[in-house]
C-alpha positions in Angstrom: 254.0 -41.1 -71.3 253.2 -38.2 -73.5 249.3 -37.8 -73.8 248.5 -35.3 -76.9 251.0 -32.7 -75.3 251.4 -33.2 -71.6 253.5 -35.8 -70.2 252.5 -38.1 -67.3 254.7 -40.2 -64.7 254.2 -43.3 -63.0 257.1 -44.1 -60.1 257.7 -47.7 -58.8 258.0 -47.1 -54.7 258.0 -50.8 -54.5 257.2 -54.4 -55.0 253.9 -54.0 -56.7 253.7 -50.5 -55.5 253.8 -47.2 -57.8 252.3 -43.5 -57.7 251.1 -41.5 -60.4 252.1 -38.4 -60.9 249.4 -36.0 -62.8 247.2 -37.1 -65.0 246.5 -35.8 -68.5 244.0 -34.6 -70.4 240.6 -35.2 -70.0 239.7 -38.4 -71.8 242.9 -40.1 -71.0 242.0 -42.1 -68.7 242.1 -45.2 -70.7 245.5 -44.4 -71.8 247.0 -44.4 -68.5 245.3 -47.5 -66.9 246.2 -49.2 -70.0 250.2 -47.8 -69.4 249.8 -49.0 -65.3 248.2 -52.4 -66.8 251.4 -53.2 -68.7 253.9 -51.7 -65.8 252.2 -53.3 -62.6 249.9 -55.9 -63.6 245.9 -55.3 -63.8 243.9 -53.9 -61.4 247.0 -52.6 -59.4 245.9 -49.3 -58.2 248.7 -46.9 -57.5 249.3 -46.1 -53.8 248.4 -42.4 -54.4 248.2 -39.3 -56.9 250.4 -36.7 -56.9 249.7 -33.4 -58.7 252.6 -30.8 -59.5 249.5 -28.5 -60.3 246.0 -28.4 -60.7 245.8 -27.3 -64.6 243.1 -28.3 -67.1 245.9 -31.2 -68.8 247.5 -32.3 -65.6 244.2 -32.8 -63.9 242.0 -33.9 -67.2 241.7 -37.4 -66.6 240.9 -37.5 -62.9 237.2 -38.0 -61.8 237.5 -40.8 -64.5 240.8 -42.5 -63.0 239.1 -41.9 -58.8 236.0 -43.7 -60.5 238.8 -47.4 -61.0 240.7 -46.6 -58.4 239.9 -45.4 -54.8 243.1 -43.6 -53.6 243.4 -40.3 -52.8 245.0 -37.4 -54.4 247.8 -35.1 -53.0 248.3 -31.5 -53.8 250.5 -28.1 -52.6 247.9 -26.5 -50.0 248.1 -23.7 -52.3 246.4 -25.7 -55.3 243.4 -26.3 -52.7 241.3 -23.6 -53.5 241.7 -25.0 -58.2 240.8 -28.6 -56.6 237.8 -28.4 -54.6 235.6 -26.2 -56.7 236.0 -22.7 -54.7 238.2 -20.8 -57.3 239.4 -20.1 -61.2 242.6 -20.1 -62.2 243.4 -16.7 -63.5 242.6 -15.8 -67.3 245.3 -17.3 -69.7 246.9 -14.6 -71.9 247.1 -15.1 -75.3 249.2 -12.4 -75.8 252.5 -13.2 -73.9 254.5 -15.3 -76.2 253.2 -15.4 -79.8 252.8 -19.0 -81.4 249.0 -20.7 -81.8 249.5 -22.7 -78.8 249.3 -19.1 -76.9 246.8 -17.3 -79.2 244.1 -20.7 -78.9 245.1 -20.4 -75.3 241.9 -18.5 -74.0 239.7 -21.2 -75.0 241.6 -23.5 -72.7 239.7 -24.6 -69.2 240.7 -22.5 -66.4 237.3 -23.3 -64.2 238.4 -25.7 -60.4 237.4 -29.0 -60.6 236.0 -30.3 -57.3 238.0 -33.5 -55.4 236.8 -32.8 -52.1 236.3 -35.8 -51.3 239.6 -37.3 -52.3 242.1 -34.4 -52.5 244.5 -33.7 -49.2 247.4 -30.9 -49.1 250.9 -32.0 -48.9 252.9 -31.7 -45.8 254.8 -28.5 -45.3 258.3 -30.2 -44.8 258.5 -31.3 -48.4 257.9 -34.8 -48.0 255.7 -37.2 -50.4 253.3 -40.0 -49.1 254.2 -43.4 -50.1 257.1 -41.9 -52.2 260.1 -42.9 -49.9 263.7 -41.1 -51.4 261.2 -38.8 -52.9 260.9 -34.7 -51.8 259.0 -31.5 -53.1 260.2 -28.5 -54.1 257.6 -25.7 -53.9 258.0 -24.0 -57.2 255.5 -21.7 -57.5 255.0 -18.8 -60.7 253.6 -21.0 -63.1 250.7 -21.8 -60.7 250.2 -20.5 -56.7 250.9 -24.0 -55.8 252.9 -26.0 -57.6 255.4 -28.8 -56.7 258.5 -30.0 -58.4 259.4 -33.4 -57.2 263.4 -34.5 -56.2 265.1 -37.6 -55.6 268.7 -36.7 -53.7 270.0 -40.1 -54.1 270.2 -39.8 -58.2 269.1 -36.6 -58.7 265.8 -37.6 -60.8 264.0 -34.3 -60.8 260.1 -34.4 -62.1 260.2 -30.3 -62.6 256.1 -30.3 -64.1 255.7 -26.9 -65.5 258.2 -25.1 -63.5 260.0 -25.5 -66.8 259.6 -27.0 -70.0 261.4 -28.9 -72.7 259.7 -27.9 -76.0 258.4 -24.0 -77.2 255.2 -24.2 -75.2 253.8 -21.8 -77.1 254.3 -23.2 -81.3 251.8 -25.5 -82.4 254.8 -26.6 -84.7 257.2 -27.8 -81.3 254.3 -29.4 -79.9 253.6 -31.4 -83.0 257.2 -31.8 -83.5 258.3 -32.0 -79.7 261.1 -30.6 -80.8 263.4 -30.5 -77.9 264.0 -27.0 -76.6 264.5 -26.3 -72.8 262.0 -23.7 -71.7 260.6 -21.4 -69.3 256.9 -22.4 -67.9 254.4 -22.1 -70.6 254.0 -18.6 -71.3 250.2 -17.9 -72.0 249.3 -19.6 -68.4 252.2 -18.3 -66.4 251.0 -15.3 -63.4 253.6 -14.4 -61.8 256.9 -14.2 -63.1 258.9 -13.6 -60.6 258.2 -16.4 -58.5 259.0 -18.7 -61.6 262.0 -16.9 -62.4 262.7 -17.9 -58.4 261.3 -21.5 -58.9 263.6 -22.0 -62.1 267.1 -21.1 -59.8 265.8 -23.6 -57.2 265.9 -26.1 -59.2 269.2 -25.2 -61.2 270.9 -25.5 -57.6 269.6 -29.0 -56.9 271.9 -29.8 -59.5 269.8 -32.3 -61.3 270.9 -34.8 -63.8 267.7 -36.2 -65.7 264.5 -34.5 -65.7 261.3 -35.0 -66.9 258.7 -32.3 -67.3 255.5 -31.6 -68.2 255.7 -30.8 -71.7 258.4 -32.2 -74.0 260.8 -35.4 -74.0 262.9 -35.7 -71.1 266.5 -34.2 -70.5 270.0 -35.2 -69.4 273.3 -34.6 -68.3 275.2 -31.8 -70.0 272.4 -30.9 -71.7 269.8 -30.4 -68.6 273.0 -28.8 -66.9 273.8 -26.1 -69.1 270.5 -25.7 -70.6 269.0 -25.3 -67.5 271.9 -23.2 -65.8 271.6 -20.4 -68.9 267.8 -20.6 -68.1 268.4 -19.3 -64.8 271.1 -16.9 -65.2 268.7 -15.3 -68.4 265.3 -16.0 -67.5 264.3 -12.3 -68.3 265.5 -12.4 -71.8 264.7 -16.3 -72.3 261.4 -17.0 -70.9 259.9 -13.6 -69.9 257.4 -12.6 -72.5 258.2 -8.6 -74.3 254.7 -8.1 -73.5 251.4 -9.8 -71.7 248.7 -9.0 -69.2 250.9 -10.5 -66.4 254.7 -8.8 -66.8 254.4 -5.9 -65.1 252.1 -7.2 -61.8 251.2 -10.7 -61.6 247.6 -11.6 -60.5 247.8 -11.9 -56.3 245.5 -14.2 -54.1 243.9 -14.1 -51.4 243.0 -17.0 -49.1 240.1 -18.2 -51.9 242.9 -18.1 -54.5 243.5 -15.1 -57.1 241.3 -12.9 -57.3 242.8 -9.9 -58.6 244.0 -9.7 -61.6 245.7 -7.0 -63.6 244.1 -5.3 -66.8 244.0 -6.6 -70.2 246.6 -5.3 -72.5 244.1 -5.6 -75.7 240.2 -6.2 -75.3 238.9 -9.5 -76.8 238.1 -8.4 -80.1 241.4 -8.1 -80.4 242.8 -11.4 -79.5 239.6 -13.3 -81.8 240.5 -10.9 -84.4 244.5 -12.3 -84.2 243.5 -16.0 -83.9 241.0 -16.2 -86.9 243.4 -14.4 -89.3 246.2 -16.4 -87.8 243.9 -19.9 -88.3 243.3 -19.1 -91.9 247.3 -18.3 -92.3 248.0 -21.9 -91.0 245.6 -23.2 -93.2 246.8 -21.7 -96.1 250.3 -22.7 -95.7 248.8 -26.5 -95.0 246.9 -26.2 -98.1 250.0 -25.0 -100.0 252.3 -27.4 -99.0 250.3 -30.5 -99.6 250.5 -28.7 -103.3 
């Protein structure tokens, strides 16, 4: 289900058993137990949670959702540090990419949220709790920690952020979901060569329907070639010209990143870009309801 602009899952494991995987912005919490409502029946908790990452609108809805349901939460161990309240994500960069989706993008949460008390880190062979068939894929770049989940029997690959099928970065594709297969979203992305890395893992599983974490889902020779020339060119097709992170991504230490490289423009800079670029948008509103 699409929520605003981020897609959630929900996977039947079996008879009156299902896991959720992320959850949405915050405020979408009635959404989603309306969606597992008309899937499962009422008041059918799913067995667990499963997060590809910890962002701000894959994580929104979740105090609200552990508040219905007592199950736990699962998570790369690398997410820990953004899901139990010791560490930020690193700044976004509202330079890498262009499009208002990237110059808004510093406004956007990057704070941890604290689950201590319901999060746990995935096992380090790959496999998912109560998701039998099911595997993950450590696809990190986009975030330290996140997870791509596989099925090998059909080749059902839930990719999260890893990449995307709509421009990320236009307010237009959003709006539009217009469908476009993409690197990760540009304006959160760290480190580029590990998702440059992530994006070939994933080409050589081979898969043949995907769904991800922005934009409607993909398919057969599409997801194949599309995906395939994302690998092969993933410098010239998802690697931003210019952005704080291009050059050296932001490293972590066992807390989570903590160092981050320079700011290519100060802040004045980037407030001055998205006011004049807010009243350009309006304008052309204005003028086309004319």
């Amino acid at each position: 289900m699409k929520i605003v602009f981020v897609n959630i899952f929900m996977i039947t494991t079996g008879p009156e058993e299902w896991v959720l995987v992320d959850a949405g912005l915050k405020g979408s919490a009635g959404k989603i137990l309306e969606m597992a409502d008309d899937l499962f029946g009422e008041d059918i908790p799913p067995s667990a949670i499963i997060l590809t990452h910890g962002h701000f609108d894959h994580t929104g809805a979740l105090k609200a959702l552990l508040k219905k349901w007592n199950v736990q939460v699962y998570a790369h161990p690398l997410e820990l540090p953004y899901l139990t309240g010791v560490s930020s994500y690193p700044p976004a960069d509202p330079t890498a990419g262009g499009g208002m989706m990237s110059f808004m993008s510093f406004l956007y949460p990057k704070k941890p949220i604290d689950l201590s008390t319901h999060v746990h880190a995935l096992d380090k062979d790959g496999s998912l709790p109560y998701m039998p068939g099911w595997r993950y894929i450590h696809t990190p770049g986009h975030a330290p920690g996140h997870i791509s989940l596989f099925r090998d029997q059909d080749k059902v690959l839930i990719a999260g952020d890893a990449f995307v099928t709509v421009k990320a970065e236009s307010l237009l594709s959003v709006i539009t979901q217009k469908k476009e297969l993409s690197g990760p979203p540009k304006y959160f992305t760290p480190n580029w060569l590990a998702a440059a890395m992530s994006v070939k893992k994933l080409r050589d599983l081979k898969p043949e329907i995907a769904g991800t974490g922005h934009g409607p889902a993909i398919s057969g020779e599409e997801l194949t070639q599309g995906l395939g020339n994302l690998a092969d060119n993933f410098q010239t097709l998802a690697i931003p010209p210019q952005g704080r992170y291009i050059r050296e991504p932001a490293k972590m230490n066992r807390k989570g990143l903590q160092y981050l490289p320079p700011e290519p423009f100060n802040k004045a800079w980037i407030a001055s870009v998205f006011v004049l670029s807010a009243i350009l948008v309006f304008g052309l509103v204005r003028q086309t309801r004319k």
